[in-house]
C-alpha positions as CSV (number, residue, x, y, z in Angstrom):
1,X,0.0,0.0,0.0
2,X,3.0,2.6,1.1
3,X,4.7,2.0,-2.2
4,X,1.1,2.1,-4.6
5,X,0.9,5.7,-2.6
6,X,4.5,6.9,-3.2
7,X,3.7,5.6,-7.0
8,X,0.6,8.0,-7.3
9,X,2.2,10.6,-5.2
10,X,5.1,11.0,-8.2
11,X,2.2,10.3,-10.9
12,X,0.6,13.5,-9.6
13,X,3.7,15.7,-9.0
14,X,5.2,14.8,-12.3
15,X,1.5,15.6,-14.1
16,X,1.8,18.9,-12.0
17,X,4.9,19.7,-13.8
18,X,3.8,18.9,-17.7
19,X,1.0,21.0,-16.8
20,X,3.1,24.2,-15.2
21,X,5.4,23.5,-18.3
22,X,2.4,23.7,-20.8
23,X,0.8,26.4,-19.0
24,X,4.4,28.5,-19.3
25,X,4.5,27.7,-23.1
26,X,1.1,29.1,-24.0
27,X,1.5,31.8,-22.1
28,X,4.4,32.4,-23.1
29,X,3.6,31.9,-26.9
30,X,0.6,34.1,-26.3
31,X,2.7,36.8,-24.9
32,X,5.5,36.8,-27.9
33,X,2.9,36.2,-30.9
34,X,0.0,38.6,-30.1
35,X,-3.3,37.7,-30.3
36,X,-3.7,33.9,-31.3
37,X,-6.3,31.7,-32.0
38,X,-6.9,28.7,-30.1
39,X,-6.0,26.2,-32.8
40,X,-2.9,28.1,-33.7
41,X,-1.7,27.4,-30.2
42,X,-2.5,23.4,-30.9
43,X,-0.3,23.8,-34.0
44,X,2.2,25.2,-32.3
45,X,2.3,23.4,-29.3
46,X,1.3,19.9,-30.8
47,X,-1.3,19.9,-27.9
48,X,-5.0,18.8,-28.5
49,X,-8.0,20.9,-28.2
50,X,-9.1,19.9,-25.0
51,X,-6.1,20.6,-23.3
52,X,-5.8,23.9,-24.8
53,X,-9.0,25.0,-24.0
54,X,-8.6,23.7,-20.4
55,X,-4.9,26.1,-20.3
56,X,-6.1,28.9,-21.8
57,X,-9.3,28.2,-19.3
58,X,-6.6,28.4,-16.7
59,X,-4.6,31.4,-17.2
60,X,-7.4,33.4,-18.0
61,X,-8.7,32.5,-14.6
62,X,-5.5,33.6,-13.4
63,X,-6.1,36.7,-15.1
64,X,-3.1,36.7,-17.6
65,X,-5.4,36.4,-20.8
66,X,-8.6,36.7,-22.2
67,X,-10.5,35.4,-25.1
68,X,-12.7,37.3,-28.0
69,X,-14.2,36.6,-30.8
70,X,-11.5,37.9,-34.2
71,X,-13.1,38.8,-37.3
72,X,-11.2,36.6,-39.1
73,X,-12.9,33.0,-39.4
74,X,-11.5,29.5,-40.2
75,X,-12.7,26.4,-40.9
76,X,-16.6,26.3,-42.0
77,X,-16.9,30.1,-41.5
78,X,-16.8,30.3,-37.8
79,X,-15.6,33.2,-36.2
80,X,-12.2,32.3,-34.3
81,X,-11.4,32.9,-30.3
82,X,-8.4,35.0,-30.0
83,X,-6.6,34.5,-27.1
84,X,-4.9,37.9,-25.7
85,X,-2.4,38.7,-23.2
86,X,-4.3,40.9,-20.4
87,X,-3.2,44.4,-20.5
88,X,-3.7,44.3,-16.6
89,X,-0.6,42.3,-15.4
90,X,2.3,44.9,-15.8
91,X,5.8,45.0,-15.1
92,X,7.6,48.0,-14.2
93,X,10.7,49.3,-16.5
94,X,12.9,51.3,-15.4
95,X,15.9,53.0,-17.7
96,X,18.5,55.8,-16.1
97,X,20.7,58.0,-18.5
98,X,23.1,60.1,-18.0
99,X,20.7,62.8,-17.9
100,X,17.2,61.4,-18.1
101,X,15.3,58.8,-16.2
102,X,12.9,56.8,-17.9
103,X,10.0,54.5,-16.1
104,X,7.2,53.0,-17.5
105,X,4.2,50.5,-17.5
106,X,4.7,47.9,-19.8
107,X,1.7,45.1,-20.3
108,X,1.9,41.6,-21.2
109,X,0.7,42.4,-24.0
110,X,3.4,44.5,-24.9
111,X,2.0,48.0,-24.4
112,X,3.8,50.6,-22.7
113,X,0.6,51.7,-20.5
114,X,2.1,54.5,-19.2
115,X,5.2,56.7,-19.4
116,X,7.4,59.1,-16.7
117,X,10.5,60.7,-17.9
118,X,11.9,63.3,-15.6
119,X,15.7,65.0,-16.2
120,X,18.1,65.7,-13.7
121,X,22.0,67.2,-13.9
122,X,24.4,65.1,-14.9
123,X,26.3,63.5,-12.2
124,X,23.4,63.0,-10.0
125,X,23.7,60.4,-7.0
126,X,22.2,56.9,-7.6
127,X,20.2,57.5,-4.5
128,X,18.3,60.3,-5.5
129,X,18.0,58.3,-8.8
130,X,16.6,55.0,-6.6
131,X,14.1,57.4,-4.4
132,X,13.0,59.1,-7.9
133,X,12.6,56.1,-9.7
134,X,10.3,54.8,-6.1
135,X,8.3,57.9,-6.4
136,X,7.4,57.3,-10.0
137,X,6.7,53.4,-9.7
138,X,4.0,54.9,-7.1
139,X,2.5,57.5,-8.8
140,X,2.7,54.5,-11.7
141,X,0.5,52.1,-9.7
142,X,-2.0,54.6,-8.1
143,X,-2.8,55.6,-11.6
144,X,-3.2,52.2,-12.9
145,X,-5.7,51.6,-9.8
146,X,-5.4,48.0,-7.5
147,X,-7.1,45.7,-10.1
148,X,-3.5,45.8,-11.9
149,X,-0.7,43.2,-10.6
150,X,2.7,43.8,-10.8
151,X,5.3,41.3,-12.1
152,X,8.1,42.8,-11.0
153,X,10.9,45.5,-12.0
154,X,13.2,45.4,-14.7
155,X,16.0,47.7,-15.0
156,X,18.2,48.6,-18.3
157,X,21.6,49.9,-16.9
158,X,24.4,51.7,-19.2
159,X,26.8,49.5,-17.9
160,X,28.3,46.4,-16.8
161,X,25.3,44.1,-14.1
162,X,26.6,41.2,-12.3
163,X,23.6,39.2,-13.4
164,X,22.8,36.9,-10.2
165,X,22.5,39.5,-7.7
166,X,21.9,43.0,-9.6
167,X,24.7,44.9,-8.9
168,X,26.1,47.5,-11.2
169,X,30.0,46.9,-11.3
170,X,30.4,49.6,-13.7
171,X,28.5,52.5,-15.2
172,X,31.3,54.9,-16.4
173,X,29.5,58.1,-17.3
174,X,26.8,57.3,-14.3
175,X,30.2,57.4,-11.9
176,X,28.3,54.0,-10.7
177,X,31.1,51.5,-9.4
178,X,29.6,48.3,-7.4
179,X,26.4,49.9,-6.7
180,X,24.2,47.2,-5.1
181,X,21.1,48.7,-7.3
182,X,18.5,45.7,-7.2
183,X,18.8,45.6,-3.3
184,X,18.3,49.4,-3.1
185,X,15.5,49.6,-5.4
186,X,13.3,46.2,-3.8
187,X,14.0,48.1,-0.2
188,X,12.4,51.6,-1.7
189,X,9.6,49.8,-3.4
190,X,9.3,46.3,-2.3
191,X,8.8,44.8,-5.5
192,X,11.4,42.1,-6.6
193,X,13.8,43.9,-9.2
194,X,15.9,42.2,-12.0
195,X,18.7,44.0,-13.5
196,X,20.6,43.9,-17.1
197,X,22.7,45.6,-19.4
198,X,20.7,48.1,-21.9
199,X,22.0,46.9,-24.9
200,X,21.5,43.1,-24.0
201,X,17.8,43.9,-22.9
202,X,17.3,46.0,-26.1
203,X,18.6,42.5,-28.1
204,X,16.5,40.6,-26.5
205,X,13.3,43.2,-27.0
206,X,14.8,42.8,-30.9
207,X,14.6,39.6,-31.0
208,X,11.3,38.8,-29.2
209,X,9.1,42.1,-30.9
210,X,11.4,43.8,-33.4
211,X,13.7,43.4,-36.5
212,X,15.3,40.1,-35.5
213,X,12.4,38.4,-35.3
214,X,12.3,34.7,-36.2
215,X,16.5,35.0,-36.4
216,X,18.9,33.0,-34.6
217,X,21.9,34.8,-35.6
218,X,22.0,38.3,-34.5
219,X,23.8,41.1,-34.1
220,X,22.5,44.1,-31.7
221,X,24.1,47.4,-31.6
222,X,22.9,49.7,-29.5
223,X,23.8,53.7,-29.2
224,X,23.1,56.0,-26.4
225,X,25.6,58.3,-24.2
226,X,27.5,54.9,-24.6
227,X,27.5,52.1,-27.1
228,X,26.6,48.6,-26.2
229,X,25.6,45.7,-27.7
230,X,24.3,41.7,-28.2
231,X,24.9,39.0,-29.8
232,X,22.6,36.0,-30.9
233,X,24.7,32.8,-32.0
234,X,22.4,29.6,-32.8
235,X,19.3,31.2,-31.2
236,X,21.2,31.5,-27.3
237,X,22.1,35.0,-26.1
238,X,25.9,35.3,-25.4
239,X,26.5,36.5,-21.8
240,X,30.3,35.2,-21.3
241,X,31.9,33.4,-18.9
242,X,31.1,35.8,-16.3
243,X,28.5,37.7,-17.4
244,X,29.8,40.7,-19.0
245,X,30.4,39.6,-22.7
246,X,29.5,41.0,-26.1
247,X,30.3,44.7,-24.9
248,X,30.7,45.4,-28.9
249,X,31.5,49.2,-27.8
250,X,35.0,48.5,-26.4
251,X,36.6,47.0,-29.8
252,X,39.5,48.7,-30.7
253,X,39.6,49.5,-34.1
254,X,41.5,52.9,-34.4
255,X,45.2,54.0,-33.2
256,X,43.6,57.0,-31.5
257,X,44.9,57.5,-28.3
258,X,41.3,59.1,-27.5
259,X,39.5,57.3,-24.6
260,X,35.8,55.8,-24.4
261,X,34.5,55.9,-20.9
262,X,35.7,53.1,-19.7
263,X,38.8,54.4,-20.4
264,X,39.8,52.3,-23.4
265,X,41.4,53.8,-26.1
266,X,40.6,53.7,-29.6
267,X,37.9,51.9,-29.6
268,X,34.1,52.0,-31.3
269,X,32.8,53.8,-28.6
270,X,35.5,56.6,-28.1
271,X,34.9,57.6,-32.1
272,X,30.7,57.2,-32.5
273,X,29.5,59.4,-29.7
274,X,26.3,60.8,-29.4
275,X,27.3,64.1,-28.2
276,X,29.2,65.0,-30.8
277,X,26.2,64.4,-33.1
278,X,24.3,66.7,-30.7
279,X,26.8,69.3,-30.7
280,X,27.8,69.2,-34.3
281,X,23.8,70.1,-34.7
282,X,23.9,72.9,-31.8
283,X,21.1,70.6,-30.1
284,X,20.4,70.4,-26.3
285,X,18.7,67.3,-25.0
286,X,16.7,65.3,-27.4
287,X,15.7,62.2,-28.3
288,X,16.7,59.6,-30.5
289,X,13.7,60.6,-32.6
290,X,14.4,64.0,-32.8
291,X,18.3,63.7,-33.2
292,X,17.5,61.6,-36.4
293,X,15.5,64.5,-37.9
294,X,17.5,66.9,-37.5
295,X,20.7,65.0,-38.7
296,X,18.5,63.8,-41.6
297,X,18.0,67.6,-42.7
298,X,21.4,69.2,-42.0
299,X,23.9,68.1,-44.6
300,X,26.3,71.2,-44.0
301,X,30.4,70.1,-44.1
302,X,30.5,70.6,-41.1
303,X,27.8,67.8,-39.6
304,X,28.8,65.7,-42.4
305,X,32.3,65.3,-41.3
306,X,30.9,64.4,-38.0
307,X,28.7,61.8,-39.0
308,X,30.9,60.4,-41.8
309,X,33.8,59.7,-39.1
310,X,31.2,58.2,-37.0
311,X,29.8,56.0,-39.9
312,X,33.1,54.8,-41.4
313,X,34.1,53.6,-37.7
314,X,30.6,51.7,-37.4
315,X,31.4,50.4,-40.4
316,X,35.1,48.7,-39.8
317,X,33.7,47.9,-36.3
318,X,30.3,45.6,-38.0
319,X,33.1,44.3,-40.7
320,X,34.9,42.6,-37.6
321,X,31.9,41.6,-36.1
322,X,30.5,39.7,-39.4
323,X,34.3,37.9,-39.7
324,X,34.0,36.6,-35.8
325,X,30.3,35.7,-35.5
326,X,28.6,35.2,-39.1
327,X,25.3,36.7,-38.2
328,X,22.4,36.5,-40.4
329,X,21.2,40.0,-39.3
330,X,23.0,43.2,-37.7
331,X,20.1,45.4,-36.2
332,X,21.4,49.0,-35.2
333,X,19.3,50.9,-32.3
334,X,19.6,54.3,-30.3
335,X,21.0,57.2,-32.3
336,X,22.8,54.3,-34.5
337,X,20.2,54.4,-36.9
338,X,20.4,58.2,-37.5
339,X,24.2,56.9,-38.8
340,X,22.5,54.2,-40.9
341,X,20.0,56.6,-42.7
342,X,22.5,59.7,-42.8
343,X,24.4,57.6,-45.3
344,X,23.3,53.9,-45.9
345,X,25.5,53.5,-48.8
346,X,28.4,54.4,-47.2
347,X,28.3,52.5,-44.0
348,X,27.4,49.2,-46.2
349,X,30.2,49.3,-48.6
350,X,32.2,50.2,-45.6
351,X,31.3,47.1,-43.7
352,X,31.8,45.1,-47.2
353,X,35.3,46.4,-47.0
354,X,35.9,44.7,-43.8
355,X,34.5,41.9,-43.9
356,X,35.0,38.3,-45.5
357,X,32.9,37.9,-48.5
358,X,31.9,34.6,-47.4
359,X,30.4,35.9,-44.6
360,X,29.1,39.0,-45.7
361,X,27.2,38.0,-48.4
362,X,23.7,36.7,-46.6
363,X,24.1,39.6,-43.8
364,X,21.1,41.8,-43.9
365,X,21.6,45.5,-42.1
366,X,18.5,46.8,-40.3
367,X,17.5,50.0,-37.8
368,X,15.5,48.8,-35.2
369,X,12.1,48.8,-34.8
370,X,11.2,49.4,-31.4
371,X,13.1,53.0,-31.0
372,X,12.6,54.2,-27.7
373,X,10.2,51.3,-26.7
374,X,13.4,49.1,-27.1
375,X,14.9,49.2,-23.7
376,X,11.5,49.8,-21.9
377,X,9.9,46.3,-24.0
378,X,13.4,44.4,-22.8
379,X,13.5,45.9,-19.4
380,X,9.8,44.3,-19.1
381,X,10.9,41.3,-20.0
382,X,13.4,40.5,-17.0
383,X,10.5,40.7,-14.7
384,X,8.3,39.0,-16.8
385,X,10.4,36.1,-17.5
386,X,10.2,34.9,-13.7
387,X,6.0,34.8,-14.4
388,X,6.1,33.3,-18.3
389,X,8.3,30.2,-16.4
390,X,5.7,29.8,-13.4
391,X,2.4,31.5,-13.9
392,X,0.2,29.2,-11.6
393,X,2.6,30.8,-8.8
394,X,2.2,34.4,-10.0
395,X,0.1,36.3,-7.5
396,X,1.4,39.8,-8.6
């Protein structure tokens, strides 16, 4: 009898576990794709209709998605049920600048709900930063009222994040050296808080939402008061052995003697600056947005020589990055893509001139797609990850 009990006793825990592990992949399939129908989701998943309908059943009892009839219609001319990702389980993204702080809603369904960005000197302290970034997550969730759960915080740091445990080892032109910046922020707000690096959360946003879709080689560079980037190989994310890898910015490819913020010389980073874009233009502070229209319709000698140093240095730097990791796609973010569409021609012939022809030939060159919703989308997605692997457990 004791051993017929222990039998059924791992029966039931390992049926628990296929259905957590189905659960997580419609979900999760729900949450990357969009609205889906339900027999989509049995394509995809190779599960039957009863089973769906009994997940779906679930998480929408859960309150993570809801169904409606499409307009669309398959099969003898019935309408089909779309199954949605609610808008009302959020996770809070949070992205500091040098000069600009950033925090938003962002829904499961992929919808930035809500938006604060306040400004402050450069050279502020990460604690005023921390109690700002508190004060907006508040005003954040008294806006969005008490029906709305919270997933958790994801932060997109300019710098290098000791991934376990969410400290920022470095953040040059923050002045941020081993700032313990997940702890701080969960003790101001008591929400659990995942931190990243911006350009590897802006990949991943890419890859998920943007122009890498449905690619499994990828290159990610990403431009903002510093240059950062990600890299794809075989459909996994490269993080190094410690954590800090792909930081595509610190390449040397010049003799200059002129340092990058981290104090390398030389390198990608130290030649394609954003502030010398700004100041070539007599700008102040402006967006990514903005900085590309007003490049785009300056084409005095004086801009031009700007941006043409900046483009032919993208371009060796992309040339040694197609020879080491034969992407399929480079994608190009922050004020990058003002570079790309300044002069298209000559950063691709540049990058041609660098590169191995065998291994430049099937690259394709895009801007990214989700400008300034890139590092908000990816920031999302650290705290969302923890509820896409275990939603029964989410109580938000």
């Amino acid at each position: 009898m004791k051993q017929n009990l222990e039998t059924a006793k791992k029966l039931g825990q390992g049926r628990d576990a296929v259905r957590q592990h189905n659960l997580s992949t419609v979900l999760g399939l729900v949450h990357q794709l969009g609205p889906i129908s339900r027999s989509k989701l049995g394509q995809l998943t190779g599960l039957n209709r009863s089973t769906i309908s009994i997940l779906v059943e679930e998480l929408n009892n859960l309150g993570m998605v809801f169904e409606s009839e499409s307009t669309a219609r398959e099969g003898l001319g019935r309408p089909s049920i779309q199954v949605s990702a609610s808008s009302n389980v959020v996770a809070i993204a949070i992205h500091p600048e040098l000069d600009f702080l950033a925090v938003a809603a962002v829904s499961l369904a992929g919808e930035v709900r809500q938006l604060e960005r306040v400004t402050y000197p450069p050279g502020t302290p990460v604690q005023s930063i921390v109690k700002e970034s508190a004060r907006l997550i508040q005003k954040l969730r008294d806006d969005l009222g008490q029906h709305v759960k919270i997933a958790g915080v994801g932060v997109a740091v300019p710098g290098q994040v000791r991934f376990g445990d969410g400290v920022v080892r470095l953040a040059p032109h923050l002045g941020w050296v081993e700032v313990p910046l997940a702890k701080m922020l969960q003790q101001e707000t008591g929400l659990p808080v995942y931190l990243d690096n911006d350009a590897m959360v802006g990949c991943n946003a890419e890859r998920i939402f943007g122009a890498a879709r449905n690619f499994n080689d990828v290159i990610y560079l990403w431009g903002g008061s510093g240059l950062g980037g990600g890299v794809v190989a075989n459909g996994v994310q490269l993080r190094g052995a410690t954590g800090y890898g792909c930081e595509l910015g610190h390449v040397r490819i010049s003799d200059s003697e002129q340092p990058d913020y981290s104090g390398l010389a030389g390198t990608l980073e130290s030649i394609a600056r954003r502030e010398d874009l700004v100041a070539a233009l007599e700008l102040g502070t402006v967006s990514d947005e903005e900085l590309e229209v007003a490049l785009l319709a300056n084409r005095s000698d004086s801009v031009a020589a700007v941006a043409h140093r900046q483009i032919d240095a993208l371009a060796r730097a992309l040339g040694n990055y197609v020879n080491i990791f034969n992407p399929e796609i480079i994608v190009l973010g922050g004020f990058l893509r003002s570079l790309f569409w300044y002069d298209q021609e000559r950063l691709l012939q540049g990058l041609s001139n660098g590169a191995l022809s065998a291994s430049r030939e099937a690259v394709i060159v895009r801007t990214a797609e989700l400008g300034s919703r890139s590092l908000l989308l990816g920031s999302a997605e650290l705290a969302f990850e923890q509820l896409l692997a275990h939603p029964g457990a989410f109580t938000g």
